[in-house]
C-alpha positions as CSV (number, residue, x, y, z in Angstrom):
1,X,-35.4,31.6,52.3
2,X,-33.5,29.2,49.7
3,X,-29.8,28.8,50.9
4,X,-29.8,32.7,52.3
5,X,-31.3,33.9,49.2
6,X,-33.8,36.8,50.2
7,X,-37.7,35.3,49.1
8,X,-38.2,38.3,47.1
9,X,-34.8,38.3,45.0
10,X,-35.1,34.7,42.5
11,X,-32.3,32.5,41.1
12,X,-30.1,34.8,39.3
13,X,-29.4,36.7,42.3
14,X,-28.0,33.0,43.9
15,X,-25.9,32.1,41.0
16,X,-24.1,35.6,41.3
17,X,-23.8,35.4,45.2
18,X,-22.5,32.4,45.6
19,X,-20.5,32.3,42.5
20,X,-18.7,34.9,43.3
21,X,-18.7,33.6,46.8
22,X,-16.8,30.5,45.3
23,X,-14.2,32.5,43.9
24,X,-13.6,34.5,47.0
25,X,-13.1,31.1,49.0
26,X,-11.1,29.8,46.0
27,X,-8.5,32.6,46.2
28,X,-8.2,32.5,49.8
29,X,-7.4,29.2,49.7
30,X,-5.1,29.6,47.6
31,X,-3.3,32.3,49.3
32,X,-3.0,30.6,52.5
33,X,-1.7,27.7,50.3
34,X,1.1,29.5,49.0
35,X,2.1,30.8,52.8
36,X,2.6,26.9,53.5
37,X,4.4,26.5,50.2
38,X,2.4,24.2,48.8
39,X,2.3,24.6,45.4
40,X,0.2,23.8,41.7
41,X,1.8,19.6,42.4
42,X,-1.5,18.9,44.2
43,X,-4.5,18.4,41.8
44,X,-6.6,20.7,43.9
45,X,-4.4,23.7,44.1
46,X,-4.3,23.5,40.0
47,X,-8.2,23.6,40.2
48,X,-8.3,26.6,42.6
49,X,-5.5,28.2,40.5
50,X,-7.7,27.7,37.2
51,X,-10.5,29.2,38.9
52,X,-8.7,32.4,40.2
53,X,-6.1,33.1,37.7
54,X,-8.0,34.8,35.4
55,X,-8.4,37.6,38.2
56,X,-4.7,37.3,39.7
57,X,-2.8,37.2,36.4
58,X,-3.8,40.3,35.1
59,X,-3.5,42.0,38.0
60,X,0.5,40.8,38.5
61,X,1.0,42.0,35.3
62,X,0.7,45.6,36.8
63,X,1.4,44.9,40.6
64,X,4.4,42.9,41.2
65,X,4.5,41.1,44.8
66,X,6.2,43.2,47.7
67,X,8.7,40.5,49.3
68,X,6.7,37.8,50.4
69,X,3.0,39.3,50.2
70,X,1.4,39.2,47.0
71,X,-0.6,42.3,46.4
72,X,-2.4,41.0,44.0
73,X,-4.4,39.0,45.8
74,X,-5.9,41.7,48.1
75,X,-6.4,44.0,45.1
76,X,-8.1,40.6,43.7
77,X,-10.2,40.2,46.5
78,X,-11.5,43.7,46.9
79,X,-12.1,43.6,43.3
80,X,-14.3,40.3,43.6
81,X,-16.1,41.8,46.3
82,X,-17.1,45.0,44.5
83,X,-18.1,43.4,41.4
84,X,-20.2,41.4,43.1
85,X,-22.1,44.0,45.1
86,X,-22.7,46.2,41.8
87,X,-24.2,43.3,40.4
88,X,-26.4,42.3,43.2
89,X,-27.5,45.8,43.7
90,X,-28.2,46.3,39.6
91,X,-30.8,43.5,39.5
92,X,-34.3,43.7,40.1
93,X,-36.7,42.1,42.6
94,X,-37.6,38.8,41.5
95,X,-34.3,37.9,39.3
């Protein structure tokens, strides 16, 4: 086992989990970044907002946030999520 990778599933399988995985950890750093107000100043918080934007902005443009929680976040992560499952489950042994 290579980094949790199951030994009969090959490379392509650990770009897309832990890929994805990044993402997930990138927005929910960033969402527990916003609680504490710190904002895109900090050279980090502009990487992690490069990374996740492209699933966030699209998704504000429909769901706008609901006082202080920002829906689109959750919608965001369940979105992540599924998309990554689908394409673990769609590739076969070996990949």
């Amino acid at each position: 086992m290579f980094f949790g990778i199951p030994p009969d599933h090959g490379i392509v399988y650990g770009i897309i989990l832990y890929g994805t995985g990044a993402i997930i950890i990138a927005m929910f750093v960033r969402v527990i970044a916003s609680w504490f107000r710190i904002d895109e100043r900090y050279a980090f918080i502009r990487f992690l907002a490069l990374m996740t934007d492209s699933f966030i902005v699209p998704i504000r443009r429909i769901i706008r946030p609901v006082g202080i929680i920002d829906i689109a976040f959750f919608i965001g992560f369940f979105l992540v999520i599924t998309m990554q499952r689908l394409l673990l489950q769609s590739l076969p042994s070996g990949w």
